[in-house]
C-alpha positions as a Python dict, from the first residue, in 0.01 Angstrom:
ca = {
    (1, 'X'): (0, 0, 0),
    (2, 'X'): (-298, -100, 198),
    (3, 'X'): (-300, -25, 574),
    (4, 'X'): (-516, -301, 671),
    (5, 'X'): (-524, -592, 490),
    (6, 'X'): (-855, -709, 567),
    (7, 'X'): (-1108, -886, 383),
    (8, 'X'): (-1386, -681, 370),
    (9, 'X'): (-1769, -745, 247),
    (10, 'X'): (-1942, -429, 143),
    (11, 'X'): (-2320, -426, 61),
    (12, 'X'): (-2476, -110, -32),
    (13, 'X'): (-2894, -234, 58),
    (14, 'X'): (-2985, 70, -125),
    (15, 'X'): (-2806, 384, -236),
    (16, 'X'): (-3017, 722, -268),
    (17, 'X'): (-2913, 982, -572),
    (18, 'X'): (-3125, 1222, -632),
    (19, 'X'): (-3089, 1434, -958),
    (20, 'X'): (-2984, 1178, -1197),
    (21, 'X'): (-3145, 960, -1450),
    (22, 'X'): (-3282, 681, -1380),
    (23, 'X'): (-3176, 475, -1688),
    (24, 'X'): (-2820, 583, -1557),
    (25, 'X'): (-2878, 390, -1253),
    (26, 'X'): (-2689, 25, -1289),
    (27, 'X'): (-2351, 245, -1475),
    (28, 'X'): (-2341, 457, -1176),
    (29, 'X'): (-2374, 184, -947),
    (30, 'X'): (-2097, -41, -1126),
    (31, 'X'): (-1866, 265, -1134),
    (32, 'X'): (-1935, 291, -727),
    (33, 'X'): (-1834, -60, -699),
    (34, 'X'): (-1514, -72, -848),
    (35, 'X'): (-1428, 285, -708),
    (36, 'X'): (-1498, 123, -368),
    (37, 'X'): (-1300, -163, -482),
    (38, 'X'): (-1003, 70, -559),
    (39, 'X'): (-1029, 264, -255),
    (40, 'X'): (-1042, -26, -38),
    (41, 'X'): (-764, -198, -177),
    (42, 'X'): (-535, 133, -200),
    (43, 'X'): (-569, 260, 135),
    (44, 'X'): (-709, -36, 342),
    (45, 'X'): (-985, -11, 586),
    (46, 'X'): (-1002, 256, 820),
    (47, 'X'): (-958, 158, 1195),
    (48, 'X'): (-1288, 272, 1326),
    (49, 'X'): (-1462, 13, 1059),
    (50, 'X'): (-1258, -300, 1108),
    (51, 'X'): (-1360, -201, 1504),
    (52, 'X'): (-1709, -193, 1425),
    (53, 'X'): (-1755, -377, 1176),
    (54, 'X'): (-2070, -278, 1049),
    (55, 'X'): (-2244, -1, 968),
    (56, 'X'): (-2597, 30, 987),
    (57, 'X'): (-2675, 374, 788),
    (58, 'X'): (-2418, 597, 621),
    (59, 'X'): (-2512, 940, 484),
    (60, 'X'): (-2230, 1053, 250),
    (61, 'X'): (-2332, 1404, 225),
    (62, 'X'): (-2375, 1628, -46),
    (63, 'X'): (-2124, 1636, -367),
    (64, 'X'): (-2112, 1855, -657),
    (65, 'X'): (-2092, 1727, -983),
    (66, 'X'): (-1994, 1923, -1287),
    (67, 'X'): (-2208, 2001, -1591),
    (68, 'X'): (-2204, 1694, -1852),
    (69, 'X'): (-2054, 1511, -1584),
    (70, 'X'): (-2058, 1086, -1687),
    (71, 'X'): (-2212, 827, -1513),
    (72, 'X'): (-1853, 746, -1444),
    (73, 'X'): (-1728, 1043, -1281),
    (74, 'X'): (-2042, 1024, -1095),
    (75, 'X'): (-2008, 667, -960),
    (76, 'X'): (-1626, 764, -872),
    (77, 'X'): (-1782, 1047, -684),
    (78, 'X'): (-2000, 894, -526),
    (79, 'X'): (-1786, 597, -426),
    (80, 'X'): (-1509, 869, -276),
    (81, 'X'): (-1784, 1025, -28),
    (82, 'X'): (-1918, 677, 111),
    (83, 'X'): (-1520, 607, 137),
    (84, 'X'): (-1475, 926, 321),
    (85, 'X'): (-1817, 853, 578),
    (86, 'X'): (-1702, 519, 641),
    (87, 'X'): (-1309, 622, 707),
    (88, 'X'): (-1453, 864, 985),
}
């Protein structure tokens, strides 16, 4: 059940990995997207966003990601940590 059920625009100007192929690029970034999408629509958006609104810069810190890992896990991973940094 969502806790705010907001409509919410995300737009991700550019998104920084560092480590990962570059041909893996657009699968990573459509697994982001509908992780986000999931996320969003799961557990709403967090009070401190639909206050602000907008967020200029968000650095979602470090992750690990395991051996062999796919470009979906890594999108999914990816999408939980800007989740978390914007849910602060």
């Amino acid at each position: 059940m969502a806790l705010n059920p907001a409509r919410i625009e995300l737009e991700i100007g550019e998104l920084v990995l560092h480590g990962f192929a570059p041909g893996d690029r657009h699968r990573i970034g459509a697994a982001v997207e509908r992780e986000l999408a999931r996320l969003f629509a799961e557990q709403g958006v967090s009070p401190s966003l639909a206050r602000n609104g907008e967020v200029a810069r968000l650095d979602a810190s470090a992750f690990q990601v395991a051996l062999g890992a796919g470009v979906e896990s890594i999108g999914t991973q990816v999408a939980q940590s800007v989740h978390r940094g914007l849910s602060r």
